[in-house]
N, C-alpha and C positions, 0 to 999 in steps of 0.2 A: 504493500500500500504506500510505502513513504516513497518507493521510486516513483508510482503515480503521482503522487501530490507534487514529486521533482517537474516530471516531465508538463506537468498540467500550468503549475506556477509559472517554468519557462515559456510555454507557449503563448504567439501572441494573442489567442483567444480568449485566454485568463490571467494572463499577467497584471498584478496588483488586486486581485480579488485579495480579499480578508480573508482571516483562514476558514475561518465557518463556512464561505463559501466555498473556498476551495475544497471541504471536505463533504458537500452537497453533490457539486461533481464529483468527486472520486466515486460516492456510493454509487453512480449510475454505471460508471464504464464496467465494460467488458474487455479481456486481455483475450486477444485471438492472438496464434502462431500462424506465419503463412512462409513455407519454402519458396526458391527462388523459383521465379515462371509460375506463381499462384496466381490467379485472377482472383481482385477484390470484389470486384463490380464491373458489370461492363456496360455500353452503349445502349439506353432505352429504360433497363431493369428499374426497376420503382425503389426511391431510396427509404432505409426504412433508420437511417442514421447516419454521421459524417463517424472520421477516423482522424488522428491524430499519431503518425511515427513516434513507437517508442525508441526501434532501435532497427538498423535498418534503411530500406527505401524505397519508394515508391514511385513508377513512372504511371505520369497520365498521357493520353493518347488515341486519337481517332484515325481510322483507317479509312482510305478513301474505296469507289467503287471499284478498283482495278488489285484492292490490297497493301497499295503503298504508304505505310505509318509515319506517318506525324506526333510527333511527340511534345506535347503541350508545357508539361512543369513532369519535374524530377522533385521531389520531396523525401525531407529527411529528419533526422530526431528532433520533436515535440515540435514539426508541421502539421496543421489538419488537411485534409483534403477532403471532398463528398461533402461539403457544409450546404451550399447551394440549395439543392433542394427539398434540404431539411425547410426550408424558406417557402419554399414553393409546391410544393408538395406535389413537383414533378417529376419526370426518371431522371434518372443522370444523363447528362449530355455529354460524358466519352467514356472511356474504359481507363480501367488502374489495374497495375499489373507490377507484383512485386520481384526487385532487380534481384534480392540476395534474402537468405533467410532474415525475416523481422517481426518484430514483435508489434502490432497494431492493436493501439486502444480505442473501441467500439463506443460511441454517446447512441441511445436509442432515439429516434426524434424525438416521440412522444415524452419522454422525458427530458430531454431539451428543453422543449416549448414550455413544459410544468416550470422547469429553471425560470427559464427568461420573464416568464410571465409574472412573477415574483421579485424577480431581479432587473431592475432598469439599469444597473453597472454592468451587469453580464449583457444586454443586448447590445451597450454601446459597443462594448467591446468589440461585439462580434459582427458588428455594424461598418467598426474600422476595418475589420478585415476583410470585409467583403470589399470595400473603398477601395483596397490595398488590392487585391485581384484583380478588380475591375483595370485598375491603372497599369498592370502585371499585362492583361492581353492584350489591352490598347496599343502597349509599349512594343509586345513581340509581334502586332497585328502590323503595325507600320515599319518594324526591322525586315519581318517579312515582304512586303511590297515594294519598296520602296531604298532599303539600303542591299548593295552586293553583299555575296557570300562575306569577301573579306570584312567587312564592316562589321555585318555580325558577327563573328568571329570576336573582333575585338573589342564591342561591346558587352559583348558575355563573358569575354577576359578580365575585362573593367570589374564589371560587376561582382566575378569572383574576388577579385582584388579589396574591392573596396566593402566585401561581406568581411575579410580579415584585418579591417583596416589599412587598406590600402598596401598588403603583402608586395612584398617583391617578387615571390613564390605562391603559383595557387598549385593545387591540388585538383585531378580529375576524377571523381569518383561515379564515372562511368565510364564507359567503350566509348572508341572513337565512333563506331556506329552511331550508338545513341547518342554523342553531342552533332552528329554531323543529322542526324533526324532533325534534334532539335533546333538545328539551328534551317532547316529547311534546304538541305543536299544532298550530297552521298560519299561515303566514305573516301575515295577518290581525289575529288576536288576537296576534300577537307586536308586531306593530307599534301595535296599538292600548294595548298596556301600556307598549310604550317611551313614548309621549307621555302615559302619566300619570304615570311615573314622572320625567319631562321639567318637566312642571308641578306635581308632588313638589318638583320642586330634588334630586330624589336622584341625578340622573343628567344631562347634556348628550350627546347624539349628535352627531358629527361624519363620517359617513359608516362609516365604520369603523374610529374610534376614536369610546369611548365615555368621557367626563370622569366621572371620580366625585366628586357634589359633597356626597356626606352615607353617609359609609362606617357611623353608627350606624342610620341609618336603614335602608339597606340588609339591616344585620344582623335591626333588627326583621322585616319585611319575610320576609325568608328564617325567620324562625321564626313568623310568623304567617299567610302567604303570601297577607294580601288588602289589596288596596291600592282605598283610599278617596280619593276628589279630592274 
């Protein structure tokens, strides 16, 4: 129980609740185990609760008519994901599918709704985070249309960076696959722009940690999104 109240306290869902609240949530959750390649939920299915990574991760992802996946958000310890339409009380709009064995803490809607109804701290909360998503697809909705492969790339670098304050060293804790889905390519040209970005000096790969060796350049880069050797 007290690693729940960890991971619950962390999350932006419930961060700063008081503890009697946060021990209102803890009685609802459920601890499911899911191996790597489990399906959480998938496209359509009626939600009947959102999830929160205890340990672990989770990708989300819509598959087009031909098969070709799209990879939406990648989530990890004391993320929720499925909140949506606990709201709405419609099916989920993509599929979640876990990368590596993890541990997922289950909220049932109906006890949700009991919470918030009760609780006007707990809805803002969870009000912000929706805010926070919404601005999350806007953001990857116009990297996809509108900047090159390169650009993304080094927008998503950014982003890792400035999640560890601004590291010099991020960390990839997926397959090139899956960052080259997410970022809307194919393994190929992903790899093919890491070594120019390599031979930039903007970047050194190391397997799966990546050196940032030119954080203005980068910047350029993600605002002009074409990269010249």
């Amino acid at each position: 129980m007290d690693n729940i109240r960890g991971i619950l306290s962390r999350s932006p869902l419930f961060a700063g609740l008081p503890e009697l609240q946060l021990e209102a949530v803890c009685r609802i959750v459920v601890r499911e185990q899911y191996n790597r390649g489990d399906t959480v939920f998938s496209e359509g299915e009626k939600s009947k609760g959102f999830y929160i990574v205890e340990t672990g991760s989770v990708k989300i992802y819509k598959l087009s008519l031909d098969g070709k996946e799209q990879i939406l958000h990648i989530f990890g310890p004391g993320e929720p994901f499925g909140e949506v339409p606990v709201f709405t009380g419609k099916p989920f709009p993509a599929n979640a599918m876990v990368l590596k064995t993890s541990n997922l803490l289950f909220l049932p809607r109906n006890d949700v709704i009991e919470l918030i109804s009760g609780d006007p701290s707990l809805a803002l909360n969870m009000l912000a985070v929706l805010s926070m998503r919404l601005r999350q697809f806007t953001v990857q909705i116009e990297n996809l249309s509108l900047k090159e492969v390169p650009g993304r790339l080094a927008a998503h670098l950014i982003w890792l960076a400035r999640e560890k304050n601004n590291a010099e060293k991020v960390r990839l804790d997926i397959s090139k696959g899956q960052l080259a889905s997410l970022l809307g390519t194919i393994p190929e040209t992903l790899s093919r722009i890491l070594t120019k970005m390599t031979a930039r000096d903007l970047i050194r790969v190391r397997g799966k940690e990546i050196e940032i060796h030119d954080f203005e350049g980068l910047k350029d880069l993600a605002d002009s999104g074409k990269l010249d050797v």
